[in-house]
N, C-alpha and C positions, 0 to 999 in steps of 0.2 A: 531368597531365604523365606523359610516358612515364617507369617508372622501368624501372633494369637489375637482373636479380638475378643469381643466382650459378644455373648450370645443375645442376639439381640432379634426382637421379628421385625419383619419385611413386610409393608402392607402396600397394595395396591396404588391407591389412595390415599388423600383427604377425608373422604368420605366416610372412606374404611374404618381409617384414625379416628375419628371422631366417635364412632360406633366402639370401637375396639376402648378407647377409654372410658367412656360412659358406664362401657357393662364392668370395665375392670375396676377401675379405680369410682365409680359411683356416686358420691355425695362428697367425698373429698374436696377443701376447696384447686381448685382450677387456679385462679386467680384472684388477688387481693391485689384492690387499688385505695388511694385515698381521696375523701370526698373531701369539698373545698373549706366543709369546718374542720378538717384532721381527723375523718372518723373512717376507720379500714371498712374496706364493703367488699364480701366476700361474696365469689362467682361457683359453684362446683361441676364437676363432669357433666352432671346430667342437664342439667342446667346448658352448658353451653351446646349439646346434643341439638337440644328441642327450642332455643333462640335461635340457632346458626336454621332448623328447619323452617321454623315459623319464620325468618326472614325470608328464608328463599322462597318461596312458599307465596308469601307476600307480593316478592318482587317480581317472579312470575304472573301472577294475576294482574298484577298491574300491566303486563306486556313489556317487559325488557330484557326479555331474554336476548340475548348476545350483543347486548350493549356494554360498550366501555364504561367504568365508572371509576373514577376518582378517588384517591382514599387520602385525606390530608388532615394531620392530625397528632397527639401526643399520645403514648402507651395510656392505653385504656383497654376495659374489655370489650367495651362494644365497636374499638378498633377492630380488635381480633376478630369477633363477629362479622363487623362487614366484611372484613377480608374473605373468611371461610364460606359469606353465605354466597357470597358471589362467585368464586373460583370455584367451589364446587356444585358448579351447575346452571348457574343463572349467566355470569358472562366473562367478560375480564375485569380481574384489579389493576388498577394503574396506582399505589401508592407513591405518594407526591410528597417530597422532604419539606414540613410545615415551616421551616426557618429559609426556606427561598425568597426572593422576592416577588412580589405580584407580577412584575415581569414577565419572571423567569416562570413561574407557576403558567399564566396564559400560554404560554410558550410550549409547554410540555403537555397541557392538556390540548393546545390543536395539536400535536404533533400525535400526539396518540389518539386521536379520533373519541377521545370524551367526550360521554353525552351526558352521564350524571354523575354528580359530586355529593360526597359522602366527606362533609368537615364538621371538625369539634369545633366548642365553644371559644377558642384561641383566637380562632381564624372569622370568626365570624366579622370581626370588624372589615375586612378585606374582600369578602365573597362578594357582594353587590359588586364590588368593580368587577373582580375576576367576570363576573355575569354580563357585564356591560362591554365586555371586549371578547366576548365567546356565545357568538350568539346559538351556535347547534346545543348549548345544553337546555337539555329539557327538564330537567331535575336536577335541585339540591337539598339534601338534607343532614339535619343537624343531627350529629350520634355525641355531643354533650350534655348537658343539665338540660333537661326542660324549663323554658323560661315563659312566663304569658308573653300574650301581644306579638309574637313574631310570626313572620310569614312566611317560615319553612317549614317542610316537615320536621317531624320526628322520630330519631329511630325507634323509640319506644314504642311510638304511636303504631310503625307498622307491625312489630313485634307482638303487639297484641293484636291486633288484625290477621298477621299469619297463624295463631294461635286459636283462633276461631275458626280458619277456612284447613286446618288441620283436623277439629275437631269434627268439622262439618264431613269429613271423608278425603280432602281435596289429598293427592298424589301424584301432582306435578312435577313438583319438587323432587321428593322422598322417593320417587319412580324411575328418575334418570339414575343410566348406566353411563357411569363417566367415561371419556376418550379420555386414555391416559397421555394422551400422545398430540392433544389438542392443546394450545394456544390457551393458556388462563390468567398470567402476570404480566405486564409489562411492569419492567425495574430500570431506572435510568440510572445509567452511570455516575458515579460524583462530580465526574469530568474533571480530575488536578492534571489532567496533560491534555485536556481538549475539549471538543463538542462534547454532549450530552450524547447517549445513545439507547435507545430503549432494547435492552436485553427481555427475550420473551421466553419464559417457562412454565412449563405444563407440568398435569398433575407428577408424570413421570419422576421430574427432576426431583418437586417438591418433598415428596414420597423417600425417593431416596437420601435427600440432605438430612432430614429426621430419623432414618437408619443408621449412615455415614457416623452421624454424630454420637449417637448410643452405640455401636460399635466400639468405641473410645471412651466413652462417661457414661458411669452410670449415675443416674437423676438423682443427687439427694432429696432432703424433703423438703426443702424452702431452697429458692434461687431468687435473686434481687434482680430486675431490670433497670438497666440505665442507660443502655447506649437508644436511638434515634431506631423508634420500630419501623418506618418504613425502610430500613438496611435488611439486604439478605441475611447477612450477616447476626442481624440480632430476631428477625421474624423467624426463620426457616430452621437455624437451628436453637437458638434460644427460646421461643415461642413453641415451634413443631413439636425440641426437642424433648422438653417438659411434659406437651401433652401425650408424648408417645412413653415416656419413664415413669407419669402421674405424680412428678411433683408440683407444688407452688407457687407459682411465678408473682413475686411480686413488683409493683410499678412502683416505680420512682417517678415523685412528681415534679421534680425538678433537680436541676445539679448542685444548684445552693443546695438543695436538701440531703445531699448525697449522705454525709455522714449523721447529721438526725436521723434517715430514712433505715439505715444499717440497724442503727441500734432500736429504730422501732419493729422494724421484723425480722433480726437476727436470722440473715441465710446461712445457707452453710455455703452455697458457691453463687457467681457469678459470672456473666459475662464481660470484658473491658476493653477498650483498646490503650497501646502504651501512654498516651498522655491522660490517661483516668490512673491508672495504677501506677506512673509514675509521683503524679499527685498524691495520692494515699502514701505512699512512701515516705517520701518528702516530709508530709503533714505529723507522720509517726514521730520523726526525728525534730521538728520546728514544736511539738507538743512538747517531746523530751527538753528540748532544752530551754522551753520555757518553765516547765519545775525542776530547772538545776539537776537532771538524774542522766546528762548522755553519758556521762561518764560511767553511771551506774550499769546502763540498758549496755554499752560495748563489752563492760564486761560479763556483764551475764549472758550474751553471746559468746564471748569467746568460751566461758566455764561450761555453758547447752554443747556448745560444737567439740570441746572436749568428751563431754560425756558421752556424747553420739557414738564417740571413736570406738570408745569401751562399750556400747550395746545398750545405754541408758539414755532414754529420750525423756526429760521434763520443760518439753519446750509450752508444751499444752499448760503447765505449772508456773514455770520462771515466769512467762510471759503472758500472764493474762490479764492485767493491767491494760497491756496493751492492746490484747485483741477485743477487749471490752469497749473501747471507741469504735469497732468493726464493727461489732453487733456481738462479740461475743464466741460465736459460732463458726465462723467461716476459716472454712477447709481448703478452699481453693478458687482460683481465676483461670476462669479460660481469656486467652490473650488474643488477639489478632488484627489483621487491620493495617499493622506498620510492622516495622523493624522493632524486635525487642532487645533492651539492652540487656546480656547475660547478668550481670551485676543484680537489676533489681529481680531476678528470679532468686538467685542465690541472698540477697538482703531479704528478702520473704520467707524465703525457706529457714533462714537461721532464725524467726521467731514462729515457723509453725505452719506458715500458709504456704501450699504448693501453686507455684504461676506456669501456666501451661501454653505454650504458643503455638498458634496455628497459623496454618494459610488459607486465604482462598481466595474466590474474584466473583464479583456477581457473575459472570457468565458463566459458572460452575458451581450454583444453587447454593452456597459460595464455597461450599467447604470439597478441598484439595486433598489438603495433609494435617498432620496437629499431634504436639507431645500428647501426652494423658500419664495417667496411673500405669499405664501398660508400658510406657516408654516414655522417658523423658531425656533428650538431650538435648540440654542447653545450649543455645548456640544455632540450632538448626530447629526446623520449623515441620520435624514431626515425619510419621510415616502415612504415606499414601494412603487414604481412608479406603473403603470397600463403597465397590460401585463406583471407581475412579481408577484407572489407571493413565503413569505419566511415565513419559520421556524426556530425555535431555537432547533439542535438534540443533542444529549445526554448530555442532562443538568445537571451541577453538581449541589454541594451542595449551592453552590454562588449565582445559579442562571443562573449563565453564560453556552452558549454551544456553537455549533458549527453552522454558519448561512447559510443554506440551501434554495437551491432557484430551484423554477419552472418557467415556463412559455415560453410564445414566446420565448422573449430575450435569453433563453441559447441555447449554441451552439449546432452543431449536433454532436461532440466530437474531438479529436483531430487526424488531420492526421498522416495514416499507423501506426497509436500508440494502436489498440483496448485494450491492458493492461491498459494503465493511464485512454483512457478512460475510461473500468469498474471500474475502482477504485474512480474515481473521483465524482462515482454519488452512491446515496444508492439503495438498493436493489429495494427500491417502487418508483426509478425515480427521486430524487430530485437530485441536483447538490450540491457537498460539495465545500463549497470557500475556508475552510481552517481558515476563520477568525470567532474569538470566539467573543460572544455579548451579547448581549439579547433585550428584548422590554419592553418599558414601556405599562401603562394599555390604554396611549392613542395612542398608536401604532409607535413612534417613534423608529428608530431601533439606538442601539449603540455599536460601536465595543470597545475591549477593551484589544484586542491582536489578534494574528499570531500562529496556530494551531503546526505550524511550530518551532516558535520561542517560544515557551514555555520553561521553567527552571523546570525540575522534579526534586526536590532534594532528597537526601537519607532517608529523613525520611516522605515522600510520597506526601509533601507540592508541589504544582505548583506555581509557580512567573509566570505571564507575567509582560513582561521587557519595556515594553510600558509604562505600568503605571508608572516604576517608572523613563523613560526617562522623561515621563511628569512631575515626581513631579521636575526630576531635570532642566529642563528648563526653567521653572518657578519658582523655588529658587532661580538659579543660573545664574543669568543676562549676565554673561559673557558669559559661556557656547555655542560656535557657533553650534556644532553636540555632539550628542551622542549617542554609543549603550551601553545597559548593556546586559553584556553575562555571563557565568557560564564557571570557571575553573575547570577543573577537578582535585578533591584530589588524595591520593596517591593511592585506592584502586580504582579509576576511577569513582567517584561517581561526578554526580554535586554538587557542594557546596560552593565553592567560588564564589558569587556573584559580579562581576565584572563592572566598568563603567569607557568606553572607550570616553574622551572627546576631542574635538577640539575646542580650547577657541579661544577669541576675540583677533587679533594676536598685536592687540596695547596694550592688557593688556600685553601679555606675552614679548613683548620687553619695556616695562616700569620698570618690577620690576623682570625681569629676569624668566627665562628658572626655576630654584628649588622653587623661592619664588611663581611662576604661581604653580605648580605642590604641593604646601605646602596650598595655597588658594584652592584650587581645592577637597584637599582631606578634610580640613573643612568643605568646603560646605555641601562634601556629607555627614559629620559627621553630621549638621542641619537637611539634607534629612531625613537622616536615624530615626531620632527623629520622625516624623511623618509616621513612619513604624513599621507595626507590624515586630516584634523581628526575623522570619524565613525569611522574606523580605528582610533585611537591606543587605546593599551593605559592601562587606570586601573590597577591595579592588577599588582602580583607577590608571588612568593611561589617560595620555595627550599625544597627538601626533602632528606632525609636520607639516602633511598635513591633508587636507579635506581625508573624506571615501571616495571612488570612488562610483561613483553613478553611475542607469542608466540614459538613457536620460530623463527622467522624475522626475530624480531626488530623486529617491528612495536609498537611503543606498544598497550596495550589501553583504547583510550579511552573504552571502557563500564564500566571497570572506577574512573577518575577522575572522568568525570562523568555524570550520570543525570539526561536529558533537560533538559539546557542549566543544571542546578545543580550545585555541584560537591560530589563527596561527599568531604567529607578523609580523606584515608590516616591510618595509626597511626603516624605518625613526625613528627619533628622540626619544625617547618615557621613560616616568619618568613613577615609577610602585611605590604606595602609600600604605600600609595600614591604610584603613579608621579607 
């Protein structure tokens, strides 16, 4: 079917971008971050124009063109900066998740042939090591606060240096004609089912994620940043997506700050993934019932959602009380990342905020598919973006198969890896994600597990354990995390169907550590009623701590089980049969 999207242009490039905002949107701020006395410091178009030159500009003269560089660090602008001045034109970005450990960080800058590191002031206490165990880096410099006495560079320092040898004539920089089709990011994977892999994208891809996404949304004038900038997910289209629609992007300088940070720069949208906005939920409701009004807030939903029926919205009215802990402002969330639960789309929407869910994978600049204004249906995870087209391959009998994707957006493959890459794509070029789905008749795509995380049992039945995390989060109110995974029986067969949970820690010290662990395994006995008979869950088990997650907040499910047996964590843990 014909879909409609939002008329949106199509640029080249980075480069282009950057040009095409500058002349449009002008003095506008770009960006607002906050400095470490709490004071907002604004960035505007033109502005980021002639830093993003004067850097490259810089880092050319110096002689480093086509060198790797590093980018490790918290949302800032002069993050964005170095990302831009490099990718467009000087070399590659490697950005490096600044909550890794030094390990892991050594690890991915040999792996990606880094020769210079571009870290904030965070990271500073850790960089000598990183240095003392990577001996090819030839540069690091600090793109945070200027501090005396240290003995790195600074971004600023070359900033104003490129800004000189710009004035002077120089056209190093400002001269190159980009390969759109060249090699500029390397983005490692979060790795929750394995190795780390460095997914590489060009200007191409990047180009198009910042269309894909405006195709779908259109930019209000202020947007809040908070998820982890080095994600495709929040650079490519929340970063890109801003500067191609000329709104505001503001940073968030922390997650403590999450809801001060709202109401000091009242967005009107955001980006999230489900455990950020399942939290604000939550928070809306634990606020109600600490001034004694949930009673009040249920039913002035039910009276809003009345009135809706008959053609009267005063949801923007009843409820601004509420959305005044938000900032005020805010119209919407774009969702992605995980599985979202239908409920808190529909619990947002009854006070005023639309929650939008999307898909995507870093190997496809990330965005796939995504409800919007144009289309929202709950439940599924949006229509096939423009500059993407997808498939459903080897379909079983369900229905369900594997969601295969072409287009611009996918990457050029994964660096010095040519094995994963052939493996990753089918024989006629498509891209395998890995996640099993399918489409409805009016194009809607919906995932409905982890190609990965699938349960083969012995008697040839498949479980995805997704569906049945969802029926139990949804049953089971208490419920804070869960995986269900597959024990192995004695002959090494999957078959014990497994669900691994971390309840609400005020039930569990209410009514104790065995009686949590005796509720818990009820629950699933109700679950399991709404399950077909090869489905149902034997066994559970409660644990002490959250799953470790990555920074995005995704379960690291390699990390609980190892090849369909479960390895036990070092904490607390009560084992049930359901």
């Amino acid at each position: 079917m014909v879909r409609r999207f939002n008329n949106c242009i199509r640029l080249r490039d980075l480069r282009e971008l950057i040009d095409y905002a500058a002349e449009k949107y002008g003095v506008k701020p770009a960006f607002k971050e906050i400095s470490p006395d709490r004071q907002i410091i604004e960035h505007n178009y033109i502005q980021l124009k002639f830093d993003t030159e004067a850097l490259g500009t810089k880092l050319l003269a110096d002689g480093l063109d086509g060198k790797h560089f590093a980018l490790i660090g918290e949302s800032t602008y002069n993050y964005v900066l170095s990302y831009l001045s490099v990718a467009n034109g000087v070399g590659v970005i490697v950005p490096i998740d600044k909550e890794l450990t030094t390990d892991d960080m050594v690890r991915l800058i040999q792996k990606s042939d880094t020769e210079i590191i571009f870290f904030s002031d965070c990271c500073a206490p850790f960089i000598a090591d990183i240095l003392s165990q990577c001996p090819d880096i030839l540069l690091a410099i600090n793109i945070g606060q200027a501090k005396p006495n240290c003995s790195f560079l600074y971004l600023n320092t070359l900033v104003d240096a490129g800004k000189k040898l710009l004035q002077e004539g120089d056209t190093r920089f400002t001269g190159i004609t980009l390969d759109v089709n060249k090699n500029c990011s390397i983005l490692f994977t979060s790795g929750t089912t394995g190795v780390n892999k460095g997914v590489m994208l060009c200007q191409r891809n990047l180009a198009t994620a910042a269309y894909s996404a405006l195709s779908l949304f259109v930019v209000p004038n202020t947007s809040f940043s908070v998820l982890p900038i080095n994600h495709t997910y929040e650079f490519n289209i929340h970063v890109l997506g801003c500067i191609l629609g000329g709104g505001t992007l503001c940073f968030n300088d922390s997650l403590k700050h999450v809801k001060d940070n709202l109401k000091l720069f009242k967005p009107n949208m955001s980006l999230m993934v489900p455990m950020i906005v399942e939290g604000l939920y939550k928070n809306i409701w634990k606020e109600t019932a600490r001034v004694n009004l949930t009673a009040h807030l249920k039913y002035g939903i039910w009276f809003s959602n009345f009135l809706r029926k008959i053609g009267l919205d005063l949801r923007k009215t009843l409820f601004a009380p509420v959305m005044e802990n938000l900032g005020g402002q805010l119209n919407f969330i774009v969702c992605g990342g995980a599985p979202l639960n239908p409920d808190l789309v529909k619990g947002f929407d009854d006070i005023g905020i639309s929650v939008y869910n999307g898909y995507g994978i870093t190997e496809c600049s990330p965005l796939i598919s995504s409800n919007s204004p144009l289309s929202n249906v709950p439940g599924s995870v949006g229509v096939v973006v423009p500059g993407c087209v997808v498939r459903i391959g080897d379909i079983r009998a369900d229905g369900r198969g594997e969601i295969q994707a072409k287009g611009d957006n996918v990457m050029l493959g994964y660096y010095k890896d040519e094995e994963a890459t052939r493996l990753s794509f089918t024989d006629d070029g498509w891209f395998k994600t890995g996640d099993i789905g399918y489409m409805d008749h009016k194009g809607n795509l919906y995932i409905t597990g982890r190609a990965k995380n699938l349960i083969i049992l012995s008697n040839g039945k498949n479980v995805h354990p997704e569906e049945l995390e969802e029926y139990i989060v949804n049953m089971i109110p208490y419920v804070q995390e869960v995986v269900v995974y597959a024990m192995l029986d004695e002959q090494g067969n999957e078959s014990v169907i497994t669900a691994e949970a971390y309840l609400d820690q005020q039930i569990t010290n209410e009514v104790g550590w065995e009686k949590a662990s005796e509720m818990f395994a009820e629950g699933i006995k109700k679950v399991n009623r709404h399950l077909a008979a090869y489905k149902r869950i034997a066994k559970t088990v409660i644990r002490e701590t959250e799953f470790e997650k990555t920074t995005t907040k995704k379960i690291k499910r390699n990390v609980l089980a190892q090849n369909g047996s479960k390895t036990v964590a070092p904490n607390k843990e009560v084992v049930k049969d359901a």
